[in-house]
C-alpha positions in Angstrom: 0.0 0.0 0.0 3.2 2.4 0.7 4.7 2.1 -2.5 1.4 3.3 -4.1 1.3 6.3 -2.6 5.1 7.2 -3.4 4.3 6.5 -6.6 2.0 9.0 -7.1 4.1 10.9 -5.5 6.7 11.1 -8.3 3.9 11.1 -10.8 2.4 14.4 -9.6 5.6 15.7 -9.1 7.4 15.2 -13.0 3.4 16.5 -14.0 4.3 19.4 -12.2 7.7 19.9 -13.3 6.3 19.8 -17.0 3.7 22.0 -16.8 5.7 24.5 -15.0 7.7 24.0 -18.0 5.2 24.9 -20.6 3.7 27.8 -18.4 7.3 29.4 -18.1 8.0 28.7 -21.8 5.0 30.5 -22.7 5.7 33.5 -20.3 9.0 34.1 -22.3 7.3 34.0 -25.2 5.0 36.9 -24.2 7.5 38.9 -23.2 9.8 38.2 -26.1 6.9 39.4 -28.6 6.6 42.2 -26.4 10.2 43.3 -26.2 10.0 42.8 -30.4 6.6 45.2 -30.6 8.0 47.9 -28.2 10.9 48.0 -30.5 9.4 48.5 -33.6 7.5 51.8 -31.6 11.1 52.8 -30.5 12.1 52.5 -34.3 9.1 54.5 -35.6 9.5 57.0 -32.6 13.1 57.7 -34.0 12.7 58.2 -37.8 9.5 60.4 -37.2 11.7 62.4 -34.7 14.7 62.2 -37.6 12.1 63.2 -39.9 10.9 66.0 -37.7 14.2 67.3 -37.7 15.2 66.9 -41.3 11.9 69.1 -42.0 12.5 71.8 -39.6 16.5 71.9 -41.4 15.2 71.5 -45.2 13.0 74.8 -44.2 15.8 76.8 -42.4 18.0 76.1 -45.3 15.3 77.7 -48.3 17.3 80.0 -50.8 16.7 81.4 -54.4 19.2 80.1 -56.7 20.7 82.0 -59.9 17.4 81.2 -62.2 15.5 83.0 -59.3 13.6 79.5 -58.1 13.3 78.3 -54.2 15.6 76.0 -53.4 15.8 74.1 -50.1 19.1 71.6 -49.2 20.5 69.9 -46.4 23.8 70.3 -45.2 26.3 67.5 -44.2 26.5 68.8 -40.8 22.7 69.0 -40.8 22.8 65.6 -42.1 24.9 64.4 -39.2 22.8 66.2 -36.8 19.2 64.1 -37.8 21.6 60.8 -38.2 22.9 61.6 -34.3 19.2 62.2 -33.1 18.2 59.0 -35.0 20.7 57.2 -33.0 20.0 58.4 -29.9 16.2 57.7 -30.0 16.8 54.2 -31.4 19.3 53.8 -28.6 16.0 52.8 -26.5 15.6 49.5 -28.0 16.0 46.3 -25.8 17.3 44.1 -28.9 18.5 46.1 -31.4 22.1 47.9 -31.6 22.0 50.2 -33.8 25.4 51.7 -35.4 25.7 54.9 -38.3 25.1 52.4 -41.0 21.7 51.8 -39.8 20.7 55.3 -40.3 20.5 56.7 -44.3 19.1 60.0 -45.4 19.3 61.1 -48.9 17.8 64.0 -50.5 16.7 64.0 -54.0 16.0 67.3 -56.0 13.9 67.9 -58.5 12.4 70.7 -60.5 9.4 71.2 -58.1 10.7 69.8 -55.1 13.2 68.4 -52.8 12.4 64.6 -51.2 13.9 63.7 -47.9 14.1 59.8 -47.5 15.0 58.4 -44.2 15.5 55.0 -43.4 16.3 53.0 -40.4 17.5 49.3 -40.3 18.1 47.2 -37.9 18.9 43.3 -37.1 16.6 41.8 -34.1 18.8 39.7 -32.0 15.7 38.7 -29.6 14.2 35.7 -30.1 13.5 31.6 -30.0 17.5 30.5 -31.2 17.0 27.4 -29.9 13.9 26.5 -31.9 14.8 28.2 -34.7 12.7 30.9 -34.3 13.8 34.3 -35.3 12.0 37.7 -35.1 12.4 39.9 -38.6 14.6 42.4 -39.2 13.4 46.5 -38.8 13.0 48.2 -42.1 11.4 51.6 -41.2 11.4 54.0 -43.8 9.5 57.4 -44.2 9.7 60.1 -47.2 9.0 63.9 -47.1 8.4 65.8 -50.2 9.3 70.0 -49.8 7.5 71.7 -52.7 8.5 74.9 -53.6 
């Protein structure tokens, strides 16, 4: 009758031992997809305040060039300036480590307007490794056309 009750015992106890498992492997999954969505807000906080930034420079820097037409442009410092900003407000992500070459800006001309392109990359490093499970990479882009 003793070893019965020892028995189930042990049984209970391995029972427990898996479903605390499970529960905890679920938990970490929660808080990994959580990590990964507050990241991608950081990202899109950071190239709108890039963005922000680039605007306010693109309209402090408005001339009239020889043909008489308003012209805007962005300076390299200015350049360096939104890329720093970028940096810094990316710099809140729990997974990412974003470097200068995750941060591009180009401005494109044309006859009727100037386009600021920002983008911001990054590579998630949060995740499932074990299983093989990987979050995607951050490709956040946003464009601004100044029309003259």
């Amino acid at each position: 009758m003793r070893n019965k009750i020892i028995n189930k015992r042990g049984q209970a106890t391995v029972e427990g031992a898996l479903v605390i498992m499970i529960v905890v492997l679920l938990l970490l999954a929660v808080v990994s997809v959580g990590l990964y969505i507050y990241d991608m807000s950081v990202y899109a906080f950071a190239a709108n305040k890039a963005m922000d930034m680039g605007i306010s420079k693109l309209s402090s820097n408005t001339y009239y060039d020889e043909n008489g037409y308003i012209r805007t442009e962005l300076f390299l410092k200015d350049k360096e300036e939104i890329q720093k900003a970028a940096l810094d407000a990316m710099s809140l992500a729990t997974g990412i480590k974003a470097t200068e070459d995750d941060v591009i800006i180009e401005v494109y001309e044309t006859d009727i307007s100037t386009d600021l392109y920002i983008l911001l990359t990054g590579s998630y490093n949060l995740g499932f490794s074990g299983l093989g499970i990987r979050f995607p990479d951050f490709y956040y882009d946003l464009t601004y056309s100044y029309y003259y």
